[in-house]
C-alpha positions in Angstrom: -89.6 24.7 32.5 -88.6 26.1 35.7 -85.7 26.0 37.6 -83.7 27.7 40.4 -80.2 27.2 41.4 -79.7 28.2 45.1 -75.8 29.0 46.3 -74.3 29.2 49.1 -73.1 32.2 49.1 -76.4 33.9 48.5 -78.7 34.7 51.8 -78.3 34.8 55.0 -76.6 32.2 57.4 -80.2 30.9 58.1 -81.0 30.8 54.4 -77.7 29.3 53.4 -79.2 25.0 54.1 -77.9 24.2 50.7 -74.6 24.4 48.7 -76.8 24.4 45.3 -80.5 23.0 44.7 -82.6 22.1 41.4 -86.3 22.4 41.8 -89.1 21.2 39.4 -87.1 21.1 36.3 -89.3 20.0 33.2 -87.9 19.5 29.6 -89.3 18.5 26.5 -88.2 18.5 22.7 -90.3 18.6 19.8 -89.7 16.7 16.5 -90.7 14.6 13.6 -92.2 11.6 16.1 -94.1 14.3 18.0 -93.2 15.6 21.8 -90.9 13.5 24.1 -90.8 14.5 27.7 -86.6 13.7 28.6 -87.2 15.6 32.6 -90.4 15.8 34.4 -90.6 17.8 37.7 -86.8 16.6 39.1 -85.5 18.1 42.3 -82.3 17.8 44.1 -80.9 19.6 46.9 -76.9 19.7 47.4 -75.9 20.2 50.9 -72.7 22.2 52.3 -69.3 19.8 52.1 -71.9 17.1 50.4 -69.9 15.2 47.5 -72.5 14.3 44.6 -72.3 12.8 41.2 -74.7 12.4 38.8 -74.0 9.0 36.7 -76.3 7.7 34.4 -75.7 6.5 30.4 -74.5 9.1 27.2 -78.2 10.8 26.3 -80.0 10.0 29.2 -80.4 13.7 30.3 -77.5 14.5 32.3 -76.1 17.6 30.8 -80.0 19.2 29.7 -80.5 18.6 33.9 -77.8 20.7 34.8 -78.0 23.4 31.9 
């Protein structure tokens, strides 16, 4: 699992094209049935001033994205 959270604060003013940014982020849990993959290679870039929201059901992967 890798992943890199980019702010905008960080770098210089030509560096500084995103407000925050997920790259490749891969996550899978192991248990009784075997391995489930819940992520596989998500990426999303956040621009400066950008408003986004990440909707989706209660265990669909929400919360293990952002942590």
């Amino acid at each position: 699992m890798a992943t890199t959270l980019a702010k905008a604060a960080e770098g210089t003013a030509a560096e500084r094209t995103h407000a925050a940014r997920i790259e490749h982020v891969s996550k899978s849990f192991s248990g009784p049935a075997g391995t489930q993959l819940v992520l596989d290679d998500v990426s999303l870039d956040v621009a400066p001033g950008e408003f986004v929201t990440i909707l989706g059901a209660s265990g669909c992967g929400k919360s293990t994205l952002l942590n």
